[in-house]
C-alpha positions in Angstrom: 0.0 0.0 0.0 1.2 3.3 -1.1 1.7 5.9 2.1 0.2 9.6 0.9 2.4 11.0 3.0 5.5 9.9 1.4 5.1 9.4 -2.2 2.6 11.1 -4.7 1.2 9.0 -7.8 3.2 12.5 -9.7 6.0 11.1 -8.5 5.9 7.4 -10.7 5.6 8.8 -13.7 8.9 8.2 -15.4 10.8 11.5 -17.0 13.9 9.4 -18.0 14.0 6.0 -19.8 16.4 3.7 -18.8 18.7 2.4 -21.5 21.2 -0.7 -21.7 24.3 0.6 -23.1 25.1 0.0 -26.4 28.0 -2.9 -25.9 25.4 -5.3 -24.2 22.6 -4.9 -26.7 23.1 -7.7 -29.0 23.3 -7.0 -32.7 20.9 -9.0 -35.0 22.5 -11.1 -37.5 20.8 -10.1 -40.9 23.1 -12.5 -43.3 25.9 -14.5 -43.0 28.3 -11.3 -43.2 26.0 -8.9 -42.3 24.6 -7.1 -38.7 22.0 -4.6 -37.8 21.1 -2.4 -34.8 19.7 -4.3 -32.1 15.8 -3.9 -31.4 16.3 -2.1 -28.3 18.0 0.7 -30.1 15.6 0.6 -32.6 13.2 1.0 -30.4 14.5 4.0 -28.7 15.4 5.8 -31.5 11.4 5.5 -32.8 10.7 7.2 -29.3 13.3 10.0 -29.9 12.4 10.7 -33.6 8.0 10.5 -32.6 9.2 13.4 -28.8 10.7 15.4 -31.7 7.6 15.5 -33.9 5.5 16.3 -30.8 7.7 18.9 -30.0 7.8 20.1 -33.6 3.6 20.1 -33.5 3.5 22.0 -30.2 6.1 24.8 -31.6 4.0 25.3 -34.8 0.6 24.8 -32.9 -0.8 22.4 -35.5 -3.9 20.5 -34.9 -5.2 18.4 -32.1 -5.5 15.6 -33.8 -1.7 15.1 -35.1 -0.5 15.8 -31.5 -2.8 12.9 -30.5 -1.9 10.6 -33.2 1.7 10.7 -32.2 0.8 11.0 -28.6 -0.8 7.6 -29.3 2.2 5.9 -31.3 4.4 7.1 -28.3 2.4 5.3 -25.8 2.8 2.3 -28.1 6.0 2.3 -28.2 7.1 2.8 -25.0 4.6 -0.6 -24.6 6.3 -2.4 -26.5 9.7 -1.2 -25.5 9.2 -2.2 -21.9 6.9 -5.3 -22.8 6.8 -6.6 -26.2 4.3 -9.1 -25.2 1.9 -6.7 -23.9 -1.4 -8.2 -23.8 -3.9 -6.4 -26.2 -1.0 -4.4 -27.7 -0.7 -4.6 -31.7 2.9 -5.3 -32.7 2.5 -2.4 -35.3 1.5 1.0 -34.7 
C-alpha cells in the first residue's frame, strides 16, 4: 500500500527512460556477413524521432488531432519497449 504522505502518484511517472548501453545490446545477424542495430536501439530511436515531432507540432501549434496521433504511437511504443508481449497491444503502430 502506497503511504500519501510519502510518495505522490506524480512522483511514478517516469521523466527518464532507462537504456542498456550499447556494448550489451546484441546486434541482429541479418546474413551471414551482415549485422544490424539491435531492437532495443531501434526502439528507442522510434521514441526519440516520434518526442521530436511532438515537439515540432507543439512549436508550430498544428492541430489536435496530429498531436494525438503521435501522442498515441508514443504510448505504443514505449509498450512495446518495456513489454513486447503486452497483452492487447498490436505489434505495429
Amino acid at each position: 500500500m502506497m503511504n500519501s504522505e510519502l510518495c505522490n502518484p506524480e512522483d511514478l511517472i517516469l521523466t527518464q527512460m532507462p537504456a542498456p548501453p550499447v556494448a550489451i545490446r546484441p546486434s541482429i545477424a541479418v546474413s551471414a556477413t551482415c549485422t544490424n542495430q539491435d531492437d532495443l536501439t531501434m526502439s528507442l530511436a522510434n521514441m526519440v524521432r516520434i518526442n521530436t515531432d511532438i515537439e515540432k507540432v507543439i512549436s508550430r501549434g498544428n492541430t489536435s488531432n496530429k498531436l494525438l496521433t503521435l501522442w498515441s504511437e508514443l504510448q505504443w511504443a514505449c509498450a512495446l519497449y518495456f513489454n513486447s508481449e503486452t497483452p492487447n497491444v498490436p505489434q505495429q503502430f
